[in-house]
C-alpha positions as CSV (number, residue, x, y, z in Angstrom):
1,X,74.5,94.2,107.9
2,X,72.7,97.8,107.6
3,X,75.5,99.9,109.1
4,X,76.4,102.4,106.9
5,X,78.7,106.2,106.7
6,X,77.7,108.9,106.2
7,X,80.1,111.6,104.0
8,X,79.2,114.6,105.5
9,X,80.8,118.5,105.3
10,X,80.2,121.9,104.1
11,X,79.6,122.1,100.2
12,X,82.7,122.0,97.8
13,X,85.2,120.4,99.9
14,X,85.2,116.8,98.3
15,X,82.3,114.9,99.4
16,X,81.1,113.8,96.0
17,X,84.1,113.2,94.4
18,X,85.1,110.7,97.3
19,X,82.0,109.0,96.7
20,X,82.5,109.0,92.8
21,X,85.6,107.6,93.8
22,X,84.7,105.2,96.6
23,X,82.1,103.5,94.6
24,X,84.0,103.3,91.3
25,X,81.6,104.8,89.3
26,X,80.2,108.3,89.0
27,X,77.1,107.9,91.1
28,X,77.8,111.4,92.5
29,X,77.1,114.5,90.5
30,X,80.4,116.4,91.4
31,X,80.1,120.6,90.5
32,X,81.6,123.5,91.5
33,X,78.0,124.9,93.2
34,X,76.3,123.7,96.6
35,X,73.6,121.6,96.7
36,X,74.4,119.9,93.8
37,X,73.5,116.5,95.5
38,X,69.8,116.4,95.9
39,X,69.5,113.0,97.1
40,X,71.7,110.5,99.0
41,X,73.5,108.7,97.4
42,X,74.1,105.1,98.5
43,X,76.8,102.5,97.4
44,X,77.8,99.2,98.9
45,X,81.7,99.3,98.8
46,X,83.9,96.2,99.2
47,X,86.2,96.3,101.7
48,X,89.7,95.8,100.2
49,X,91.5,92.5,101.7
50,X,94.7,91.1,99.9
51,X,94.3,87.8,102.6
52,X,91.3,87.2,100.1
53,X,93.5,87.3,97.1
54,X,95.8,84.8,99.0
55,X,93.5,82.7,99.7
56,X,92.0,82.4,96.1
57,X,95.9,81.5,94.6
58,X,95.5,78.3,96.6
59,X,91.8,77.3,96.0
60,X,91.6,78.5,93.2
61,X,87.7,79.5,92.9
62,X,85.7,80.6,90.5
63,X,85.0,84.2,92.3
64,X,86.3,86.2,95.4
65,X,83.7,87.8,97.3
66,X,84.7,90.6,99.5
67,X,83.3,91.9,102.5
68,X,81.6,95.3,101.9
69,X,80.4,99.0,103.9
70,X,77.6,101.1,102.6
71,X,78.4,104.6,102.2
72,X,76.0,107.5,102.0
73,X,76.8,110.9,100.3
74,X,74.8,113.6,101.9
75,X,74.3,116.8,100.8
76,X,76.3,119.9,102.0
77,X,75.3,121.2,105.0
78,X,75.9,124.8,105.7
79,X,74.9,127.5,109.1
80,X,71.2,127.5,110.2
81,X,70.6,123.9,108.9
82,X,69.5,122.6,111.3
83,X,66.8,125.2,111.1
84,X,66.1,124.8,107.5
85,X,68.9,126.7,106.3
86,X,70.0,125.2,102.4
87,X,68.6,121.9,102.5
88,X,68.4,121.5,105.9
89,X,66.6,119.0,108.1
90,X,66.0,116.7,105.3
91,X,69.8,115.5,105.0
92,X,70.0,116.0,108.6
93,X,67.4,113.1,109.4
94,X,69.6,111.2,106.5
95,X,72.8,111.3,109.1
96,X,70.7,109.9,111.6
97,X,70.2,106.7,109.5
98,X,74.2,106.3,109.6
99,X,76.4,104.9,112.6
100,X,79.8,106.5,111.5
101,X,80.1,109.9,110.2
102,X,82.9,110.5,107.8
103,X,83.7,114.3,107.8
104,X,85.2,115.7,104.6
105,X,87.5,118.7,105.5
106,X,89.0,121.3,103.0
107,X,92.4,121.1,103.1
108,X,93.6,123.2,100.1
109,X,93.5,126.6,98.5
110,X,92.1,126.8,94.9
111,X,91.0,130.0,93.5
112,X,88.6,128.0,90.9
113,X,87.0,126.2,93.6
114,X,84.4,128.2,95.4
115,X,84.1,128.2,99.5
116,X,81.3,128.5,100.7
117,X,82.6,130.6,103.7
118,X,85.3,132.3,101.5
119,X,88.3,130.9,102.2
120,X,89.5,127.4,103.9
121,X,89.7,127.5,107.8
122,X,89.2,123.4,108.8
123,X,88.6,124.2,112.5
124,X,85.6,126.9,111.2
125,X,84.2,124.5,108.8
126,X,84.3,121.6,111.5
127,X,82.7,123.6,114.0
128,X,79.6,124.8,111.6
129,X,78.9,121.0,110.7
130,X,79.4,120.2,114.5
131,X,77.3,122.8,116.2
132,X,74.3,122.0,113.5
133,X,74.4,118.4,114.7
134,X,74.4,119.5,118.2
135,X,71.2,122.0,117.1
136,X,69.6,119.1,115.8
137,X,69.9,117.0,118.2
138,X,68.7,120.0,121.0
139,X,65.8,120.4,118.6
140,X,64.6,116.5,118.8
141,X,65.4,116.3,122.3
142,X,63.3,119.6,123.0
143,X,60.1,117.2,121.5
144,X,61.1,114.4,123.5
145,X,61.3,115.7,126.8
146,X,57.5,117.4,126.2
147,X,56.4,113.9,125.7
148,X,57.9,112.6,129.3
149,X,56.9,115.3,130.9
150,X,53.4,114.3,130.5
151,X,54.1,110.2,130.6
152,X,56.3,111.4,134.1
153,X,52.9,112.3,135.8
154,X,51.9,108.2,135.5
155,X,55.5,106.8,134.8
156,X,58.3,106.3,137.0
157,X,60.2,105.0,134.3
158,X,59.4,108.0,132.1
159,X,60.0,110.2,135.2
160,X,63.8,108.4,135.3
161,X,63.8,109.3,131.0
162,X,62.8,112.6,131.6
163,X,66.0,113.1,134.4
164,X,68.5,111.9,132.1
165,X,67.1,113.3,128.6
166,X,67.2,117.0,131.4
167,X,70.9,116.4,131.7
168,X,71.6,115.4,128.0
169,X,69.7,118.6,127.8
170,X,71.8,121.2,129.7
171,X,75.0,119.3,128.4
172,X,73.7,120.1,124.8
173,X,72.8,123.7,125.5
174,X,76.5,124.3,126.4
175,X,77.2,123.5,122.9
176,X,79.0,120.2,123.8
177,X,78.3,117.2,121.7
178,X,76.4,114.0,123.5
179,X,79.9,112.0,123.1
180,X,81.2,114.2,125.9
181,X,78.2,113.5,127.8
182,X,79.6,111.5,131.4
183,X,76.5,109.9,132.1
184,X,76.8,107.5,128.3
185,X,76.5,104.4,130.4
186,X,73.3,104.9,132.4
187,X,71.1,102.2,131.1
188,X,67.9,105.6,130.4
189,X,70.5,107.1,128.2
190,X,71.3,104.4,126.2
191,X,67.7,104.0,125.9
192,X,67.4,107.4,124.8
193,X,70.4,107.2,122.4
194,X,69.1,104.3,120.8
195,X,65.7,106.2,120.1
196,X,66.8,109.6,119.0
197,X,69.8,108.4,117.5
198,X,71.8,111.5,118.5
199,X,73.7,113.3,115.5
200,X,76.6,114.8,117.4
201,X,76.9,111.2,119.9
202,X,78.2,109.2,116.0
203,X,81.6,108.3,115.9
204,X,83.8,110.0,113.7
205,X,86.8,109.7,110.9
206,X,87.7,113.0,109.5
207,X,88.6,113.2,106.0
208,X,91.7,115.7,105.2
209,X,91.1,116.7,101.5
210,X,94.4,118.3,100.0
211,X,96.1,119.1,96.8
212,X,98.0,116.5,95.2
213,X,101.7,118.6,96.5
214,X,100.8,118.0,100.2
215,X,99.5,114.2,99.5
216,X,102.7,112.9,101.1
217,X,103.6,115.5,103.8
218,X,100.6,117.3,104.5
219,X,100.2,120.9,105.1
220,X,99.7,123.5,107.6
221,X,96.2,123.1,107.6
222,X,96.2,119.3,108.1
223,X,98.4,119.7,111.1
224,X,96.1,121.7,112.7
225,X,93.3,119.3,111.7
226,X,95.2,116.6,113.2
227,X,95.6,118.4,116.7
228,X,91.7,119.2,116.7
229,X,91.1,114.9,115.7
230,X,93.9,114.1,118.4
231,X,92.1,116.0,121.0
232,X,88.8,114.8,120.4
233,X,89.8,111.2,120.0
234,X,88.9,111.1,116.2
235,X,90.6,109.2,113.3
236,X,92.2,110.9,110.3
237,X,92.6,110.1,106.8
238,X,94.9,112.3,104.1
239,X,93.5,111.9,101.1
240,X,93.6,114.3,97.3
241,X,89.9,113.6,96.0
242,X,90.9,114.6,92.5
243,X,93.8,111.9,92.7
244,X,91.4,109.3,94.4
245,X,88.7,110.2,91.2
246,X,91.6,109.8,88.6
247,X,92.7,106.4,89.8
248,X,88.7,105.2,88.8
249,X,88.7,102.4,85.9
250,X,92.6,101.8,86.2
251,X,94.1,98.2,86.4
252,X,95.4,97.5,89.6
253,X,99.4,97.7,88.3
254,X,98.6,100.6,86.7
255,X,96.5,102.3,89.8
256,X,99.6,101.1,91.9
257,X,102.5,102.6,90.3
258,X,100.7,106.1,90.1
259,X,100.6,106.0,93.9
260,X,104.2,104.6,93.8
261,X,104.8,107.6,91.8
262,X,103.3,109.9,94.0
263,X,105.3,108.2,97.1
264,X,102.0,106.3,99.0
265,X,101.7,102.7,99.5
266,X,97.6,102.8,99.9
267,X,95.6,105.0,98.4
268,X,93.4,107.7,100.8
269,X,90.5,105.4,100.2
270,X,91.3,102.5,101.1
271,X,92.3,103.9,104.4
272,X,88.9,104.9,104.4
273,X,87.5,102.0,103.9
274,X,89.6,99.7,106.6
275,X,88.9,102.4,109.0
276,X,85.3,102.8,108.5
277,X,85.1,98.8,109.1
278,X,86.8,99.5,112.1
279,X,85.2,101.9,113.4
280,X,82.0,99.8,112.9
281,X,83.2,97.4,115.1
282,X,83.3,94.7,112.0
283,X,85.7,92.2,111.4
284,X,85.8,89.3,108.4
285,X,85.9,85.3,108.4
286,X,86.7,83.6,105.5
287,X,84.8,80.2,103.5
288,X,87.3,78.9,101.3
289,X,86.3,76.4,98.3
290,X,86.0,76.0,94.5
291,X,83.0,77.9,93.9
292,X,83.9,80.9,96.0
293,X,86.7,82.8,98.4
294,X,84.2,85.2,100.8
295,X,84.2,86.9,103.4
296,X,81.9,87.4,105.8
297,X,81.5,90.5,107.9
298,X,80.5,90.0,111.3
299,X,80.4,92.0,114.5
300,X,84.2,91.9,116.7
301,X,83.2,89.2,119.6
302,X,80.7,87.3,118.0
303,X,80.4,83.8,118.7
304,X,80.6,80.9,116.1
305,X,76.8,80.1,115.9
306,X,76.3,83.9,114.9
307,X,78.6,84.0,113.1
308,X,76.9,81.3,110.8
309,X,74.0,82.7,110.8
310,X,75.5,85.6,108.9
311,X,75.3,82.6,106.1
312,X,72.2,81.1,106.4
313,X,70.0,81.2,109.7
314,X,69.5,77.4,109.8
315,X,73.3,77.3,110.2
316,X,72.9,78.7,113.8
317,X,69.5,77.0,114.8
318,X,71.2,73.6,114.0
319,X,74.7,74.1,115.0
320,X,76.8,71.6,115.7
321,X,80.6,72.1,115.5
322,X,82.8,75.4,113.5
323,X,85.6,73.8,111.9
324,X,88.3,76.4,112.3
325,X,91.7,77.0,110.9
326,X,93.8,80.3,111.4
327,X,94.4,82.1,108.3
328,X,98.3,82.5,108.6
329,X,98.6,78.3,108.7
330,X,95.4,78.0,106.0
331,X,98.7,79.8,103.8
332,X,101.8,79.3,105.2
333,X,100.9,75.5,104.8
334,X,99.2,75.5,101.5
335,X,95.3,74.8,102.1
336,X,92.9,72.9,104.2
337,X,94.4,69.2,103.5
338,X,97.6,70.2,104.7
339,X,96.2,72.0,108.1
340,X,94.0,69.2,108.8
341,X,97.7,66.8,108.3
342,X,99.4,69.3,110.5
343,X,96.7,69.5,113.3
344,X,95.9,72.8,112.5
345,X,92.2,72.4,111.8
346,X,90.0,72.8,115.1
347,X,86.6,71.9,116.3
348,X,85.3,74.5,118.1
349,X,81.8,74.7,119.8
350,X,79.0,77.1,120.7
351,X,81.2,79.4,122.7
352,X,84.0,80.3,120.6
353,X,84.9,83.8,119.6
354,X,85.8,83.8,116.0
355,X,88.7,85.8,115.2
356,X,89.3,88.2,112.4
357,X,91.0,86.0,109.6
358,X,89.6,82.4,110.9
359,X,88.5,80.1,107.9
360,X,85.8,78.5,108.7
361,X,83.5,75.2,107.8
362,X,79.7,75.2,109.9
363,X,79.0,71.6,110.6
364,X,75.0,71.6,111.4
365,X,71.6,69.7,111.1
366,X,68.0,71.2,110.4
């Protein structure tokens, strides 16, 4: 669907090794210097969904297709770049491609593992990643608002931009991120947000990185990062990166009983994962037969003939009917036969609002 995350934070606090881990494989160089990632690194990750698995041990198919997020691994970002400082502007303009940022924050001391700063301090680090997006995003503005200025003189409309981009302006200048900005739901600055793409306006999911002793209760430093998320209305995920990395190529038994061991029920990330897909306002129907189990991701709210479309887009020009059953009846009574015996199977027309978990059959004609 093109919506991706971006893994962002200062260098040597886990951002590679969550992608390495993320994606399975080691796509990620992960060393103990900054800048070790040139480029981003992208990976399509399936979302994990045990309904999926459920659904299969009736059907039976011959594959399970899950839905899936893209993640990006940027490069670490550290003071001044947003004015060239390390690698700067060119992993900057990488965020801006993202609509979720997920933030990786030091959580641990370790001697062997360098800070760039010289020691961990989450609410320091946050800032200097936060404060650079707002720098970029006072930097692109600065160019835009030259360009109104001039359209203004022939442009009521661009006279109206140039007002609002002035107030995003001044709200910026105070070092106050465009998601604390009052005026989000003037129809000029949601024009302007959806050109400029502002850095600091992206939601965000922090990412608590800790040792593999705090993995169940934490630690002082993840308390105070969870005050700082609370008050900003951010998400949080615990995770241990080095855990995470170690659980790559296990079987599924054997990946669960180390986190049994370790006294966690889901591991960091998949809690990434299900709150990234949340966060990007996604949500999954299923298809259910013998050559496949799927799901397909769709936006929260959308209606039945876009949803199809998310299939094939001759499913929506020629839409007919959705044949819809609930995914708690789909098992609870033992597959689409026994729903459609039970009444549980419904026609549903042009204006339903598929739900998360519906199983679905697109009746059209082309």
């Amino acid at each position: 669907m093109g919506l991706g995350v971006g893994i962002v934070g200062l260098p040597n606090v886990g951002k590679s090794t969550t992608f390495n881990a993320l994606t399975k494989a080691q796509n990620a160089e992960a060393q103990n210097y900054p800048f070790c990632t040139i480029e981003p690194n992208k990976a399509v990750v399936p979302v994990p969904d045990k309904r999926l698995d459920e659904l299969a041990k009736i059907v039976i198919p011959d594959k399970i297709q899950y839905s899936t997020i893209d993640f990006v691994d940027i490069a670490g970002l550290v003071r001044g770049a947003s004015k060239g400082e390390g690698l700067g502007n060119q992993f900057l303009s990488n965020i801006r491609e993202v609509e979720v940022i997920l933030h990786m924050v030091r959580c641990f001391e370790d001697g062997n593992i360098t800070h760039v700063e010289g020691d961990v301090n989450p609410l320091r680090d946050i800032e200097i990643i936060e404060t650079e997006l707002v720098y970029a995003d006072i930097s692109q503005l600065e160019k835009k608002i030259d360009r109104l200025k001039k359209q203004s003189k022939f442009s009521k409309e661009a006279a109206a931009s140039l007002e609002i981009a002035q107030e995003v302006m001044k709200h910026l200048e105070e070092l106050q991120p465009v998601k604390t900005f009052e005026n989000k739901d003037d129809e000029d600055f949601i024009a302007l947000d959806k050109e400029l793409r502002f850095l600091s306006n992206k939601d965000v999911i922090y990412g608590a990185n800790v040792d593999e002793d705090s993995l169940v209760d934490g630690n002082n430093f993840v308390e105070i990062l969870k005050e700082h998320a609370a008050s900003v209305g951010a998400d949080l995920v615990m995770l241990c990166a080095k855990i995470e990395e170690e659980l790559i190529g296990m079987e599924d038994d054997e990946a669960k009983e180390m986190l049994n061991d370790l006294g966690v029920e889901e591991s960091g990330l998949e809690k990434i994962i299900h709150c990234a897909f949340d966060k990007l306002g996604l949500q999954s129907y299923f298809t259910a037969g013998k050559i496949e189990v799927r799901a397909w991701t769709i936006k929260k709210n959308t209606k039945a003939p876009q949803a199809a479309a998310v299939i094939h887009n001759d499913f929506e020009k020629g839409f007919i009917k959705a044949e819809v059953i609930g995914y708690n009846d789909f098992v609870e009574l033992g597959g689409e036969a026994k729903c459609k015996e039970a009444g549980k199977l419904k026609l549903e027309g042009k204006d339903y609002i598929v739900q998360d978990g519906d199983v679905m059959h697109f009746r059209f004609n082309v």
